[in-house]
C-alpha positions in Angstrom: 3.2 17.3 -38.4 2.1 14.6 -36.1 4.3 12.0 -35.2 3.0 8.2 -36.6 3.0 5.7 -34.4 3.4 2.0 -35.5 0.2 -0.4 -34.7 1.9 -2.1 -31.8 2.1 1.4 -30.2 -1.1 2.4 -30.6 -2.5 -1.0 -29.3 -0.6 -0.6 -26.3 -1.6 3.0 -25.7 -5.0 2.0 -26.9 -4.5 -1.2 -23.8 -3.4 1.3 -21.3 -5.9 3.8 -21.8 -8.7 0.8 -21.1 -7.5 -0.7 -18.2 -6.8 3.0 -16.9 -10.5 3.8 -17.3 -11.7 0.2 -15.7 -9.6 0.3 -12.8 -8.4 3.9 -12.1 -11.4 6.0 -12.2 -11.5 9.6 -10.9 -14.0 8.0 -8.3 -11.1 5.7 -7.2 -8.1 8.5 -7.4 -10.3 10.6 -4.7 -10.8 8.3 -2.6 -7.2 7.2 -2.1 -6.5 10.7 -2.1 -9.0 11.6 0.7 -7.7 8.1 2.5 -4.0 9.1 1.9 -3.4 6.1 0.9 -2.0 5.5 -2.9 -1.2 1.8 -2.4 -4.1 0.3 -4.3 -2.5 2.0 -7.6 1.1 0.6 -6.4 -0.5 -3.1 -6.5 -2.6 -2.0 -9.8 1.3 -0.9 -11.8 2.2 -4.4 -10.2 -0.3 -6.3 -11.2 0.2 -5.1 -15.0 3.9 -5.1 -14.8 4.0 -1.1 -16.0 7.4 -0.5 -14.6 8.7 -3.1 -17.1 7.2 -1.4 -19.8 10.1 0.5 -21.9 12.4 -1.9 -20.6 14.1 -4.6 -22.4 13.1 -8.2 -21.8 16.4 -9.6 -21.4 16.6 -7.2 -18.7 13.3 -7.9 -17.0 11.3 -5.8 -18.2 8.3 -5.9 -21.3 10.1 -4.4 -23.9 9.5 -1.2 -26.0 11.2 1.7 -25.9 10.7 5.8 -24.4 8.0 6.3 -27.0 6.2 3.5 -25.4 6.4 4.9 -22.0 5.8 8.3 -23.2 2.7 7.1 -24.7 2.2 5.4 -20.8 2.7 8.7 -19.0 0.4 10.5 -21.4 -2.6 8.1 -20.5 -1.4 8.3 -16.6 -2.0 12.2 -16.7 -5.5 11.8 -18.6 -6.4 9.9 -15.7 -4.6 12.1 -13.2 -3.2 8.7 -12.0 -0.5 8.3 -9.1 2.1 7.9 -11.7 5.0 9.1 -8.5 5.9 5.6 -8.5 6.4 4.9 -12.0 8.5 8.0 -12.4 10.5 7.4 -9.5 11.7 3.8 -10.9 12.5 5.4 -14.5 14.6 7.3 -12.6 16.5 5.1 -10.1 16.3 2.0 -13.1 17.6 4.6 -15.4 20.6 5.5 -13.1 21.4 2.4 -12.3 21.7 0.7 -15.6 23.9 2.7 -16.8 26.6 1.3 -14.3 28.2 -2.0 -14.9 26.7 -4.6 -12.7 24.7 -2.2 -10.4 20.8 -2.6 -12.3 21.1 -6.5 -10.2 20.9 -4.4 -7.2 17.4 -3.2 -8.1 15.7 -6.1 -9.9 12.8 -5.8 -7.5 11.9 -2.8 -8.9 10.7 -4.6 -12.2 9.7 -7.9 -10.4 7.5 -5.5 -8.0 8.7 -6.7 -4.5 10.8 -3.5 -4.2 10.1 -0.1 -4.3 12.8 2.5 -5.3 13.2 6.6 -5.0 15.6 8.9 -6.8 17.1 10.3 -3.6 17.2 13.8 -4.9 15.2 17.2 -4.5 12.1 17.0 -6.4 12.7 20.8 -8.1 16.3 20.4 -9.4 17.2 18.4 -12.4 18.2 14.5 -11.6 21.9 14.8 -13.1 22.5 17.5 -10.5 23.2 14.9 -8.1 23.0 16.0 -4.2 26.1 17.3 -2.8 24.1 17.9 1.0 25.6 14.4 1.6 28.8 13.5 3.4 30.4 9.6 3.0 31.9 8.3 6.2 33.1 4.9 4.8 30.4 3.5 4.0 28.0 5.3 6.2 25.9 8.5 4.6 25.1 11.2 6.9 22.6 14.9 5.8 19.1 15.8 4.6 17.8 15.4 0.8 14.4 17.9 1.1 11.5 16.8 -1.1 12.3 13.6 -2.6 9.7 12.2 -5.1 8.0 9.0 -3.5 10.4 8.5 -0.5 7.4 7.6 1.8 7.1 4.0 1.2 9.9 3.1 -0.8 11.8 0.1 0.5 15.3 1.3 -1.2 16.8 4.9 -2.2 19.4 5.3 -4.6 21.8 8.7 -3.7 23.4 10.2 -6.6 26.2 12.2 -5.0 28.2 14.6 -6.8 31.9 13.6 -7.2 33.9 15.7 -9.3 32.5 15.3 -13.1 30.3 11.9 -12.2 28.3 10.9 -9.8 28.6 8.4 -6.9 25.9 5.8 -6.4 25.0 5.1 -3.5 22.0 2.2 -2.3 20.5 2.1 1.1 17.0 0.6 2.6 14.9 2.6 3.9 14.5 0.6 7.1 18.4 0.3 7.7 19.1 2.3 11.2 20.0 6.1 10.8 17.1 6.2 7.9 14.4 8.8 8.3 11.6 9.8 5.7 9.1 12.7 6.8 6.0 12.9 4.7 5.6 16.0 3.0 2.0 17.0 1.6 2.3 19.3 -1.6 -0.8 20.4 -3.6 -1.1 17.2 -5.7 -1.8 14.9 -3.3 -1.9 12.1 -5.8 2.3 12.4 -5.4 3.8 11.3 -2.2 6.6 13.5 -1.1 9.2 13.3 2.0 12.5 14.9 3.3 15.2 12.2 3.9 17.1 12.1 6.9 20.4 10.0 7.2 22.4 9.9 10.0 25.4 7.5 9.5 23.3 5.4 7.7 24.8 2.3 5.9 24.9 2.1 2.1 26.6 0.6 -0.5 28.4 2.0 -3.4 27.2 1.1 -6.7 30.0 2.6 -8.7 30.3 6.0 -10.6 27.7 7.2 -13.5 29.4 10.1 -15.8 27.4 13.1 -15.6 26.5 12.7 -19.4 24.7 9.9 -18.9 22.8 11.3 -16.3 22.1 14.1 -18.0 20.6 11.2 -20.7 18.9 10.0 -17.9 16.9 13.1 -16.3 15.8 14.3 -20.2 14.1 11.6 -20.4 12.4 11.5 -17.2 11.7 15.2 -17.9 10.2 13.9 -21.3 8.0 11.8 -19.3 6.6 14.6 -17.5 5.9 16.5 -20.5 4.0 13.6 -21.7 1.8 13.6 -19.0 1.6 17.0 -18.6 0.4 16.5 -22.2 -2.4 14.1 -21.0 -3.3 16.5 -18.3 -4.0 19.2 -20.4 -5.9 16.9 -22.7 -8.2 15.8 -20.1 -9.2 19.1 -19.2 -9.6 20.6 -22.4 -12.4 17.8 -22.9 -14.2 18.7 -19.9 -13.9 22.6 -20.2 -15.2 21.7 -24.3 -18.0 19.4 -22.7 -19.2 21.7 -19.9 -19.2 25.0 -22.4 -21.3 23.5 -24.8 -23.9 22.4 -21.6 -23.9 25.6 -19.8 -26.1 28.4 -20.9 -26.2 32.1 -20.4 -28.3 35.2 -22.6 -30.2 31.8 -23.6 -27.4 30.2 -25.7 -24.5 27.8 -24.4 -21.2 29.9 -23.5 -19.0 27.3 -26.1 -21.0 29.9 -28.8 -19.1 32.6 -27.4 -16.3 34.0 -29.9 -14.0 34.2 -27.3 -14.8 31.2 -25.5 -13.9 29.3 -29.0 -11.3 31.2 -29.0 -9.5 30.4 -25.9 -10.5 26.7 -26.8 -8.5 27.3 -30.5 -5.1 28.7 -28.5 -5.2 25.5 -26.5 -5.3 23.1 -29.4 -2.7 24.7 -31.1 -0.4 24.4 -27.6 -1.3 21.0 -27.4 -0.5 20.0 -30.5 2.7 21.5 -30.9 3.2 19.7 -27.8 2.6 16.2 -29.3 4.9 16.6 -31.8 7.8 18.0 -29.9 7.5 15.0 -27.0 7.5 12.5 -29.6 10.5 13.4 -31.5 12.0 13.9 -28.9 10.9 10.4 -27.3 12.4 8.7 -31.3 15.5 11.2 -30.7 16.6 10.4 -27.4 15.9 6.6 -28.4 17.4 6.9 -31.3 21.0 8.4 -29.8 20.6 11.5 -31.9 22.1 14.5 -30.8 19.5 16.8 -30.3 17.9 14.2 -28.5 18.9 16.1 -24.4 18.1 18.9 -26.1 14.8 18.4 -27.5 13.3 16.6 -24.3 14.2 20.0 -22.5 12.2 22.1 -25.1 9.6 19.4 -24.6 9.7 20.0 -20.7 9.6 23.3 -20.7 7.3 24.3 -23.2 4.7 21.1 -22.4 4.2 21.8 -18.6 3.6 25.8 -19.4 1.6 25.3 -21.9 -0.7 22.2 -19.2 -0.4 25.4 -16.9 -2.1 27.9 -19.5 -4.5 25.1 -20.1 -5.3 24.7 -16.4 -5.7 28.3 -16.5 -8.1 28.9 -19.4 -10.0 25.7 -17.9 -10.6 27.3 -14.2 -11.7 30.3 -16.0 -14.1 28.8 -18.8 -15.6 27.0 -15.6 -16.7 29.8 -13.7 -17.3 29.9 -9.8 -17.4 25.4 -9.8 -14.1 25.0 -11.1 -12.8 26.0 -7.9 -14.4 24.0 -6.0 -13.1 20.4 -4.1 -16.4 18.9 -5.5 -15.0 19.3 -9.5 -12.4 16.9 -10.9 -10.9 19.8 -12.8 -8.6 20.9 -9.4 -7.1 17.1 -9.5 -5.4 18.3 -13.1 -5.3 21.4 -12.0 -3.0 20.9 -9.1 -0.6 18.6 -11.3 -0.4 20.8 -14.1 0.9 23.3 -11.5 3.3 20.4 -9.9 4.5 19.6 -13.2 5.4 22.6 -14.1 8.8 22.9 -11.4 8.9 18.9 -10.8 12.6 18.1 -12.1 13.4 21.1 -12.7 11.2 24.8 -14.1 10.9 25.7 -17.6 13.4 28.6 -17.1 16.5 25.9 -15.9 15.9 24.3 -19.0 16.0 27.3 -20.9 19.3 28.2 -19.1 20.7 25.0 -20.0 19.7 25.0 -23.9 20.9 28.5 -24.2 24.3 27.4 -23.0 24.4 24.4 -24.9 23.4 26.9 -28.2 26.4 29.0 -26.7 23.8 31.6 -26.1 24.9 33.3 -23.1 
């Protein structure tokens, strides 16, 4: 059953989807790819105020809720937008406000003249925490490796593991002792870097119990199944489009039984998918308690179901799907990235099989 969406939803999905498609073309995304340079879609999330969106306005932000910016991230990954940055401040907002007084500390990141990133490694779960990271005082010393949109950010927020919580730490990026080295993955429309602090001064936000944390990184991981969701989407319609142009034996290959096959399995993947983000979106809202759980279902079985998408797309292509020249490999490459980002499919499996007492 698909999941019904009220008419303010579906006016702001409809609203994102438009100004996505007017100023975030595929034409645009290469070219600040190519240029390495993803600041034009920092000012564009600015301009429209996107990081507020999910956020309440007494806080800052626009208001809505994790359906709302599920319903964002889905139209992000049709686009195969630079959404890094936007993930990154669910994240370190996320964190943050749910420790007394510490969300002051990162106001900028809703008013846009600051920049935040989740100091931890981009293929472990958020909650996890980093415990690579030794407190002098109020000086941090080690290395977090591949942290999700460290190059450029102005502030990181440390989660480091302390007992049954985690320690919040804030630092800026241009404080002495503070190192960032880029890091290029395969979907270059993500900024990466290793993060190098060497007695660095920070601040201590307070402590965030792991259970809210572990509220926390479900529903970032919700977020990537939502755009994972838009990925596969995307490239569903261009593998249906391009089928139904090309020809072979004198008839377009979409005739093929098996080519409408493979087209079938991906529909019913996808919407499966739809319904399981959603709930899980109302869930985790709603303060249910199969709410953690549910977003990890929706993780894990979203981004491998994007990644037999990607798949069956390369392959319905033929020989041009492979090449730099197709926008297929741009949602391609972040299916793939999606798939381990925050965490595989098989650590969420872990971790619902020992909830479920399974093990």
């Amino acid at each position: 059953m698909r999941f019904a969406f009220s008419e303010e939803q579906e006016m702001l999905r409809d609203m994102i989807h438009a100004a996505l498609q007017r100023e975030v073309g595929l034409d645009k995304v290469r070219r600040w790819v190519d240029g390495e340079d993803l600041s034009p879609f920092d000012e564009f999330v600015i301009r429209n105020a996107w990081s507020g969106i999910g956020v309440a306005e007494e806080a800052g932000g626009q208001g809505g809720g994790l359906i709302e910016r599920a319903l964002m991230f889905e139209a992000l990954g049709r686009s195969a937008a630079p959404s890094g940055v936007l993930l990154a401040n669910v994240g370190t907002l996320g964190f943050a406000s749910r420790v007394p007084g510490a969300a002051e500390q990162l106001r900028g990141l809703l008013e846009g003249n600051a920049t935040g990133a989740l100091c931890v490694s981009a293929g472990r779960p958020a909650d996890e925490g980093v415990s690579q990271v030794q407190i002098n005082g109020e000086r941090l010393s080690g290395v977090v490796p591949m942290v999700l949109e460290a190059p450029g950010a102005s502030h990181l927020l440390v989660p480091i593991a302390a007992d049954e919580d985690l320690e919040l730490w804030l630092l800026q990026t241009d404080a002495p002792g503070v190192e960032i080295q880029s890091r290029r993955l395969i979907d270059r429309t993500r900024r990466f870097g290793d993060v190098h602090l060497q007695d660095a001064q920070a601040m201590c936000l307070g402590r965030l119990p792991r259970d809210a944390a572990r509220e926390v990184n479900a529903m970032m991981a919700l977020l990537i199944a939502a755009e994972s969701l838009g990925v596969a989407r995307r490239m569903l319609d261009m593998t249906v489009e391009y089928v139904g142009q090309r020809v072979q034996f004198g008839v377009p290959v979409g005739s093929f039984q098996a080519v409408k096959h493979a087209a079938a399995e991906i529909l019913v993947d996808l919407e499966a998918a739809h319904s399981g983000i959603y709930y899980a979106a109302w869930a985790l809202s709603e303060g249910q308690a199969d709410g953690v759980p549910q977003a990890w279902i929706a993780k894990a079985f979203t981004t491998e179901a994007a990644v037999r998408t990607a798949d069956r797309a390369l392959m319905l292509h033929g020989a041009i799907g492979y090449t730099w020249e197709h926008d297929l490999q741009l949602f391609y490459k972040r299916a793939k990235l999606n798939q381990e980002l925050l965490g595989s499919p098989r650590i969420y499996r872990e971790r619902l099989a020992e909830a479920l007492e399974l093990q």
